[in-house]
C-alpha positions in Angstrom: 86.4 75.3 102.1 85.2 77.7 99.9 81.3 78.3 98.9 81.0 79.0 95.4 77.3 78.8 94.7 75.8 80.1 91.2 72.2 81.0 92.0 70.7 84.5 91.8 72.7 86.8 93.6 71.3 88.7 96.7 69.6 92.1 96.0 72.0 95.0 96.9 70.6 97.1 100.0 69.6 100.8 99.1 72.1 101.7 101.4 74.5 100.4 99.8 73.6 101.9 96.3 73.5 105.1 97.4 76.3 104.8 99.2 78.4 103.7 96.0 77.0 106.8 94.4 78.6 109.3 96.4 81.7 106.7 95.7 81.3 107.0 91.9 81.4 110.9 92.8 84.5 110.3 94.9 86.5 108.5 92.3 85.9 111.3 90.1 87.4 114.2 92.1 89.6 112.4 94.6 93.4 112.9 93.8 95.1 110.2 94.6 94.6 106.1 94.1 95.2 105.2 97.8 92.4 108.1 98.8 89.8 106.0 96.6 90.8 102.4 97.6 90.6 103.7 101.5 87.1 104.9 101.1 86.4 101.7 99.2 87.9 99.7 101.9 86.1 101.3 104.8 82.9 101.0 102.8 83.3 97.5 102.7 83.5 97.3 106.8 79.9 99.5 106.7 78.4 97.3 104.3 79.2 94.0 104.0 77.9 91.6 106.8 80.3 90.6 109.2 82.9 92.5 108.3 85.4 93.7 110.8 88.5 94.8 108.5 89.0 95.3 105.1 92.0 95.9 102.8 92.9 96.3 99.0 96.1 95.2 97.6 97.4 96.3 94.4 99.4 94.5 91.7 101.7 96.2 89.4 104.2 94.0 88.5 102.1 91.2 88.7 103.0 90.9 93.3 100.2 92.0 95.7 101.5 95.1 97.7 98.7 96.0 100.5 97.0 99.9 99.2 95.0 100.1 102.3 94.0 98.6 105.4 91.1 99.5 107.9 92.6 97.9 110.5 95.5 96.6 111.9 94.5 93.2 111.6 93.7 93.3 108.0 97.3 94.1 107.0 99.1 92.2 109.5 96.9 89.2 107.3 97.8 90.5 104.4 101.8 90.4 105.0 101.5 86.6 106.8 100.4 85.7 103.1 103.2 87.6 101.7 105.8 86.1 103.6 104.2 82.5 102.8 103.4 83.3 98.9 100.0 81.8 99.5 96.7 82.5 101.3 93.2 83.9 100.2 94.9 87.2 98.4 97.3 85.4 96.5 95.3 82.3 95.3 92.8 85.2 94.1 94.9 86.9 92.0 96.3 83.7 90.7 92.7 82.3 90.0 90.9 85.7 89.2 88.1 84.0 91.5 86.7 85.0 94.5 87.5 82.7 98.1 85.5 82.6 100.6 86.5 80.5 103.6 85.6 79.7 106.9 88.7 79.6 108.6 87.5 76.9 111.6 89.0 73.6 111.3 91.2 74.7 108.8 94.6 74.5 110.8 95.7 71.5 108.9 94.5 72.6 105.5 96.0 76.2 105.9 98.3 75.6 108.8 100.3 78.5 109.0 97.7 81.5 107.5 94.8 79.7 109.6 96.8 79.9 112.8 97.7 83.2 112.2 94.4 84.3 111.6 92.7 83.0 114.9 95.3 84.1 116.8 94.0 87.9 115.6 90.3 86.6 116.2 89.6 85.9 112.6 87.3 83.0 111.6 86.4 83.9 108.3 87.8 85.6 104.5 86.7 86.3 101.4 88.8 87.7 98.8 87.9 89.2 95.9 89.7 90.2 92.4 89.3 93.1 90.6 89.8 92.6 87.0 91.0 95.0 84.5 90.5 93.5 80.9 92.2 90.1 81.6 94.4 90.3 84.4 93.9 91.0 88.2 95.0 94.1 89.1 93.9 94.1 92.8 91.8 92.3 95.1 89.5 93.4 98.1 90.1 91.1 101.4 87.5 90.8 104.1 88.3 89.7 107.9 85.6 88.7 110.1 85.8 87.9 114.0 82.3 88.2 113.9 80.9 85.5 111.9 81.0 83.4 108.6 81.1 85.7 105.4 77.6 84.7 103.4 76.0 84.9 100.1 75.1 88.3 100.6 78.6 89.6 102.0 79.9 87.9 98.1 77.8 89.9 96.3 78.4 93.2 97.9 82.3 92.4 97.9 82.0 91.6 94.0 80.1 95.5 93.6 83.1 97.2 95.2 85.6 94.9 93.6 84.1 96.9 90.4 84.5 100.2 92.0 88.3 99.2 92.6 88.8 98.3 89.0 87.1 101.7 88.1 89.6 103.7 90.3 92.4 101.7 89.2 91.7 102.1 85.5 90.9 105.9 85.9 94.1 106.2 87.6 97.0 107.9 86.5 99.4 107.1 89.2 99.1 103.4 89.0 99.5 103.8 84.7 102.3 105.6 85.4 103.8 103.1 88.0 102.1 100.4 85.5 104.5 101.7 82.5 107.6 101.9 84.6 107.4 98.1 86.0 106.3 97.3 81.9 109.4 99.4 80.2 111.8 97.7 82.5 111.1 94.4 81.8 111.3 95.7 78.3 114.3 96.4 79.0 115.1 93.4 80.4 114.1 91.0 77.7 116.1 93.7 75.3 119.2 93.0 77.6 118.7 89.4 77.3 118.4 89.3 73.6 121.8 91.0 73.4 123.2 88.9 75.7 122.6 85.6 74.3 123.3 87.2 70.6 127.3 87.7 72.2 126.9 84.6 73.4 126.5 82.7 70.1 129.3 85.3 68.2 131.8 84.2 71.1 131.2 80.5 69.9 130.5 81.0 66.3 133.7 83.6 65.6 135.6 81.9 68.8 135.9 85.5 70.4 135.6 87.2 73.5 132.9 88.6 75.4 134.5 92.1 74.6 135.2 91.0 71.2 131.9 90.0 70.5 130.3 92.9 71.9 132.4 94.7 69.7 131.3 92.8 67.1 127.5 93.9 67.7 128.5 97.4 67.3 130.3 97.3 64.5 127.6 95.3 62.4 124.9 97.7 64.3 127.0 100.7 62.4 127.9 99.5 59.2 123.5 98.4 59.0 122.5 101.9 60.3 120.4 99.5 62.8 120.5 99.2 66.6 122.7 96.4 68.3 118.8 95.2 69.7 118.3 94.9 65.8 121.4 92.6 65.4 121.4 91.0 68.2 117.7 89.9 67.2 118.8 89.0 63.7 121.5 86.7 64.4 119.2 84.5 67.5 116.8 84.3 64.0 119.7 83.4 62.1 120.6 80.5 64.4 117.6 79.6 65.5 116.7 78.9 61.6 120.1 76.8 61.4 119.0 74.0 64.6 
């Protein structure tokens, strides 16, 4: 299903290395994120063999969301996988490791992406992440009607994988959007804490919610200490007394 051969890589065409020059120059003078990853994208179609549509999707809050799309095809491919939480793309991000399938004969392995996929003419993927420290933070699909992605077409998708990490990382839209999605579920788990803290006063002190919350306040007051504080203190309390 998937080739994942460790010899020498394939040299990178001159073509292509100049090419990701005047790309390095792009992503530093280009305004915008999407911009970048839809020159990156429609690289890929001009330099990887066999490559008929291309698209980058983006993670911020850990889901793929498509960025870009060559073609039609490419994000109608992307939002089958959506819609069936699985597929090339999300395995990827899951895995951090590149996929490369030939999609013939693989119907009953993959029925519902696989049909989908020949029905658009496509025979063949490769996905591929783009890693930011330790966690995927995109990954660059390839569609081909053409052919079977090879050796060479892996290599060249794992140099602009880089270039999409570079954009992304030099990006202060998506560390803005990145902050937002990671203050929230700070604020989340901050919610939670409290919640569970009333919880435990409305058995201990045989109170109500209201009562308890109440409670919090009071205790966050007389301490000079947020309710987070308390509520934080008495889950270490109880969790010292099991």
């Amino acid at each position: 299903m998937c080739a994942d051969q460790r010899g020498s890589r394939p040299a990178i065409s001159d073509d292509l290395l100049s090419s990701l020059g005047e790309l390095a120059e792009v992503i530093q003078t280009r305004g915008t994120l999407g911009g970048v990853l839809a020159d990156i994208a429609e690289l890929a179609t001009t330099s990887v063999p066999r490559c008929d549509a291309a698209s980058v999707a983006l993670a911020v809050n850990g889901r793929p969301t498509t960025a870009s799309a060559t073609a039609r095809v490419a994000l109608e491919l992307d939002m089958v996988q959506y819609d069936l939480h699985d597929g090339p793309c999300l395995k990827t991000f899951r895995t951090m490791e590149g996929l490369r399938l030939d999609l013939v004969g693989l119907e009953e392995v993959l029925p519902h992406f696989a049909v989908a996929a020949r029905k658009l003419g496509v025979t063949s993927v490769l996905s591929t992440p783009a890693i930011w420290g330790e966690e995927p933070v995109a990954t660059l699909n390839l569609y081909s009607r053409s052919g079977v992605f090879d050796e060479t077409a892996e290599a060249v998708a794992a140099v602009l994988a880089t270039q999409v990490t570079i954009a992304v990382s030099r990006s202060p839209e998506f560390a803005a959007a990145r902050g937002v999605v990671e203050q929230a579920q700070r604020d989340a788990d901050d919610q939670a804490d409290i919640s569970v803290a009333t919880g435990l006063l409305m058995a201990s002190q045989t109170v109500s919610a209201e009562q308890a919350a109440g409670l919090l306040r009071r205790a966050a007051l007389d301490d000079e200490q947020t309710i987070l504080h308390i509520a934080q203190r008495i889950i270490r309390q109880h969790r010292t007394t099991l």
